[in-house]
N, C-alpha and C positions, 0 to 999 in steps of 0.2 A: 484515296484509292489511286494507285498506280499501276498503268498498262502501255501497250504497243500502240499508240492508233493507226488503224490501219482503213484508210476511204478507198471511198468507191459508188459513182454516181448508180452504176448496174449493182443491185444489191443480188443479183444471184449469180453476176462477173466476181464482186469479194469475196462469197461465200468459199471459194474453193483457197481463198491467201490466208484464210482467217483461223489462228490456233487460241488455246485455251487461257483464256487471261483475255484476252484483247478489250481492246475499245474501238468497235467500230465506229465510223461515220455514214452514213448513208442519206440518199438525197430521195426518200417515199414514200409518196401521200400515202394514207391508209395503207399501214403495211401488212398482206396478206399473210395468210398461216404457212403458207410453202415455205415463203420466203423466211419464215418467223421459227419454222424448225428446222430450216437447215443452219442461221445462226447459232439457235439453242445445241445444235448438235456438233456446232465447232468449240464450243465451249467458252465463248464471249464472255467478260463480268458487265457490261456500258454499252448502251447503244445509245448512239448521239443521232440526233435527225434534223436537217435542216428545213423539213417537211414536215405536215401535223400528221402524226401518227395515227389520230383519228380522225380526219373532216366534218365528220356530221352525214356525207352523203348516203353510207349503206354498212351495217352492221359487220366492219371485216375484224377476224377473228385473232390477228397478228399480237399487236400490243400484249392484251390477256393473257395468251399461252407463253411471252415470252415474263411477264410480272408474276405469274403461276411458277417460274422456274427461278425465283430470283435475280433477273437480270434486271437492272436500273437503266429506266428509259429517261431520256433526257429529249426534250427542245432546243435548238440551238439557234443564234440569228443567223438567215441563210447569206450563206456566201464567205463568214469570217472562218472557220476554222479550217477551209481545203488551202488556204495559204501555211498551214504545217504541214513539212513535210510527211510523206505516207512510208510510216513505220518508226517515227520518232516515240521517243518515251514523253510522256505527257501522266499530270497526275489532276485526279478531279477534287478542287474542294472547298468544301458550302456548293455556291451553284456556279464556279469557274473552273475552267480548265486551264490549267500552268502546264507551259512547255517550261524544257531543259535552260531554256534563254528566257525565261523570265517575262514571255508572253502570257497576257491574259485575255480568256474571253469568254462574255458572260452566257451562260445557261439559263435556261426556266425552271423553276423547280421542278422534280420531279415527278414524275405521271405516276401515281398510284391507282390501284387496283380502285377503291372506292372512284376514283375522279372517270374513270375508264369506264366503268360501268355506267356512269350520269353517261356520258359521250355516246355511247351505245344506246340509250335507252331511248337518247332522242333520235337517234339513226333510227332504230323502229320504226318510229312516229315520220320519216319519211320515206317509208318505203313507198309507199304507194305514187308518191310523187315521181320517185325515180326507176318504179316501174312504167308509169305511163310512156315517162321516156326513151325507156327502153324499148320496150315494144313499138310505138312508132319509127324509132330507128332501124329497128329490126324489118318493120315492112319495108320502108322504104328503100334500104338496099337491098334487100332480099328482091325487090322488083329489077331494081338496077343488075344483080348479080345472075338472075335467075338462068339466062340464056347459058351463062360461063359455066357456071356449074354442073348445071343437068344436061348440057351442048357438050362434056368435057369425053371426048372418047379418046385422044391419042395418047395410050397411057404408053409410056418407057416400059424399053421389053424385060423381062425379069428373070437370073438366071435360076432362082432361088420357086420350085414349083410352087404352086397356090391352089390350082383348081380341086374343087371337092375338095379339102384341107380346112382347116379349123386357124382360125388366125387369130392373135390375142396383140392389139395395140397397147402397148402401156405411154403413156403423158404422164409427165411429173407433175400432176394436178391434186389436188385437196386429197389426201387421204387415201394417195396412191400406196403406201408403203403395204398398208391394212389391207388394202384390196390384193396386192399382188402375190401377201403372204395366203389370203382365205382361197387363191385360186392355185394355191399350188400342186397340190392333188392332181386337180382337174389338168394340170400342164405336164405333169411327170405320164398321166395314164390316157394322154391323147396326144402329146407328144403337136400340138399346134405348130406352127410358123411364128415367130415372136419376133414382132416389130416394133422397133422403140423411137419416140419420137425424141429429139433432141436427148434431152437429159435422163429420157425413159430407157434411154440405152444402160446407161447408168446404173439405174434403176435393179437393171435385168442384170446386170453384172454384180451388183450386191447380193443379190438372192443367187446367187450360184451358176444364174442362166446365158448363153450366151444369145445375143440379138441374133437373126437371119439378116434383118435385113434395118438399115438406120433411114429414118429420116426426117430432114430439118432443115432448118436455115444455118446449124452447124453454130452456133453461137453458146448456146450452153450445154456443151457435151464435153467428156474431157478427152485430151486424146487419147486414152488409154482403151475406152467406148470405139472410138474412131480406129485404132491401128488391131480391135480385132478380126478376126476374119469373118465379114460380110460383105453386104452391098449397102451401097450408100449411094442416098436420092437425094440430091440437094432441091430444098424448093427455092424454087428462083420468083422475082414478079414477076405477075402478065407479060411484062413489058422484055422480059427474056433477066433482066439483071440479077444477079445470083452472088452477092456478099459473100456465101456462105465459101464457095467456090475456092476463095481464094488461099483462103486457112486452107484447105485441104491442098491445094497443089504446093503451098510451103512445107507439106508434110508429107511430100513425094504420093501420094494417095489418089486412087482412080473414085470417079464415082460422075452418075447419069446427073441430070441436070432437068428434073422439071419445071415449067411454068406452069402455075396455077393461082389462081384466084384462091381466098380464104387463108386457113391457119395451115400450117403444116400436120394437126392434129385432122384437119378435114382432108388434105391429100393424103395421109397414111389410110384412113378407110377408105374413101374411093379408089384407090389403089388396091387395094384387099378385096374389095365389092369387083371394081373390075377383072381381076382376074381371076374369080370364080370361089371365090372363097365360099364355103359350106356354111360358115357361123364365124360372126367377127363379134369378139370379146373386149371391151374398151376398159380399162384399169388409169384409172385416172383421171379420165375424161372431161370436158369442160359442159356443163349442161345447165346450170341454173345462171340467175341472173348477176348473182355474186361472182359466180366465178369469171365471168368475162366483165364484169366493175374493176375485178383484184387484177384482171390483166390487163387494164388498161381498155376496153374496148365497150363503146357504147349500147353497142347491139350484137346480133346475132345471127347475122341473116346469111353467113356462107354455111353456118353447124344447121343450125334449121333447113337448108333445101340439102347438103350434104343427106343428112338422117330423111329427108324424106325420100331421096334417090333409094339410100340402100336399103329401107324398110325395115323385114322384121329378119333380117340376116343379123343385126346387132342388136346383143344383148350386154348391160352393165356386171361389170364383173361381182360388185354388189349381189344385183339380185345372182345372178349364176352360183354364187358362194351358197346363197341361201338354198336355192331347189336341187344342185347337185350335189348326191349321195355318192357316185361313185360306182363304175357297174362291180360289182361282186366276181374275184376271181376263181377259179375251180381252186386252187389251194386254200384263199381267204374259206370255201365253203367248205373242205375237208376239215379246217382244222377247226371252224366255230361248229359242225357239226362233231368233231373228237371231243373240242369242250364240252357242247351239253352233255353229251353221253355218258359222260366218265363217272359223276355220281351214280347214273345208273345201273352201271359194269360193279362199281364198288358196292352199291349195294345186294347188287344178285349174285355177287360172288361170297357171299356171306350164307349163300344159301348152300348145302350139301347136295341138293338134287342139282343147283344148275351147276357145281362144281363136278360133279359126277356126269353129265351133258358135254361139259366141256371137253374134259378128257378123252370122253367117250370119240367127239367127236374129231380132236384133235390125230388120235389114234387109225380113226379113219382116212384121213388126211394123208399119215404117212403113210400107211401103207399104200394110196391109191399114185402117190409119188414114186416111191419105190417099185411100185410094180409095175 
């Protein structure tokens, strides 16, 4: 097998260089499903990892969906193959990789769906383990954080109104795509504020939608997200520093500058909560314990006092998809009440007495026009 390899420590930074053919390299423990369909969806043959794709520590879903698609997952020893350059032709074979210059280096055999499943099966078996430590985590800063979060009032002014308004977050989180298509209805026939967090801009831009308002640490958005026309909140740390900042002034690009404690996924709803939002809809969102494993994060204690701040203002787009129907329009009801009818017109028109009625009546009609 012969491809481009193309690395990349940030595996959702390569995601955007990565075309169809490729062999990526990436350097990520237990590689999450996000990250695992946005490769599948550049159209990769190889992924190389110089990470175990699965640890052992929590059941992540990446590996599987990408062995489901055909893509051949490899092991690699860490640190040998970033010394080829990134985009050289390289070909894979038995379990080495040959570059063009006649370098070699050895691989693991290949992760098969059967071996994938042992790996997972024993993640199960410690979940419990790595839930305990979750949740201690989680208390513990959630004590440390508590003051920051729920102390948080000087929110950046917004020129983009909110109050009484319906406001719909999307994160490029597990099963965003699903969620963002089941709530499209509900977004055309309420017409929300649509704020997209880093790459949920993205997101809202694939589905036809444009953002209100962005925001992020600006790190995985493309500029294309970036240079449409919104507002843009860069989350900055506590401590005032704002990475995100700087990308955007090399792109000539205005935008506020918050510090805040937690994710950026936590400052987009207390942003929405603080400024008066009606109903905040999260599409994507990070809420179980997998989903903050898959990002890197042991605990959960700024999404925990965030959701306990804004209460029952936020609903998951999940459930929203399931209990909203939709209110019924005055045409939607004209016309599903024409529909039933019309057998019943055909059939009474069958009749000589009610065709006889009809006339009669029609008759009456004009002339009460006419005269």
């Amino acid at each position: 097998m012969k491809g481009r390899l193309r690395k990349g420590r940030r595996t959702k930074d390569l995601i955007s260089s990565l075309r169809k053919g490729d062999i990526a390299l990436i350097s990520h423990r237990d590689l999450d499903l996000v990250a695992a369909e946005g490769l599948a969806a550049r159209g990769v043959a190889v992924v190389l990892n110089d990470q175990e794709f699965i640890s052992g520590r929590y059941p992540n879903l990446g590996p599987g969906y990408l062995l489901d698609r055909n893509i051949k997952l490899y092991d690699c020893v860490p640190g040998e193959l970033w010394s080829v350059a990134d985009g050289a032709q390289v070909s894979i074979d038995e379990n080495h990789v040959l570059t063009a210059g006649q370098q070699r280096f050895r691989l693991d055999h290949p992760l098969t769906r059967e071996r994938a499943d042992q790996l997972l099966a024993i993640t199960r078996r410690n979940l419990d383990r790595e839930l305990d430590k979750f949740i201690d985590n989680t208390l513990e800063y959630a004590k440390r954080e508590k003051e920051l979060i729920l102390g948080l009032k000087d929110l950046p002014p917004l020129e983009t109104p909110i109050w009484g308004r319906p406001v719909v977050v999307v994160v490029r989180g597990r099963g965003y795509k699903r969620d963002l298509q089941a709530i499209m209805h509900y977004i055309r026939e309420n017409r929300p504020v649509l704020i997209g967090v880093d790459g949920g801009a993205d997101a809202l831009l694939e589905n036809g939608l444009k953002p209100d308002i962005v925001v992020g640490d600006m790190d995985s958005i493309s500029d294309k997200a970036l240079h449409c026309r919104c507002e843009r909140i860069v989350h900055a740390y506590s401590d005032g520093r704002a990475p995100g900042l700087e990308r955007l002034n090399k792109l000539g690009l205005k935008a506020t500058v918050f510090a805040a404690p937690g994710t950026s996924e936590d400052v987009a709803l207390l942003l929405a909560a603080g400024k008066g939002a009606d109903l905040i809809v999260a599409v994507g969102a990070h809420s179980s314990m997998i989903d903050f494993l898959e990002k890197g994060r042991p605990g959960m204690a700024s999404t925990f006092l965030t959701r306990l701040k804004i209460g029952d203002k936020l609903v998951d787009a999940r459930g929203l998809s399931k209990l909203y129907q939709g209110r019924m329009t005055v045409g939607w009801a004209v016309a599903l009440f024409a529909a039933a009818m019309m057998p019943v017109v055909a059939l009474l028109y069958g009749s000589p007495g009610f065709r006889h009625l009809m006339y009669l009546l029609l008759y009456k009609l004009s002339n009460a026009v006419g005269g």
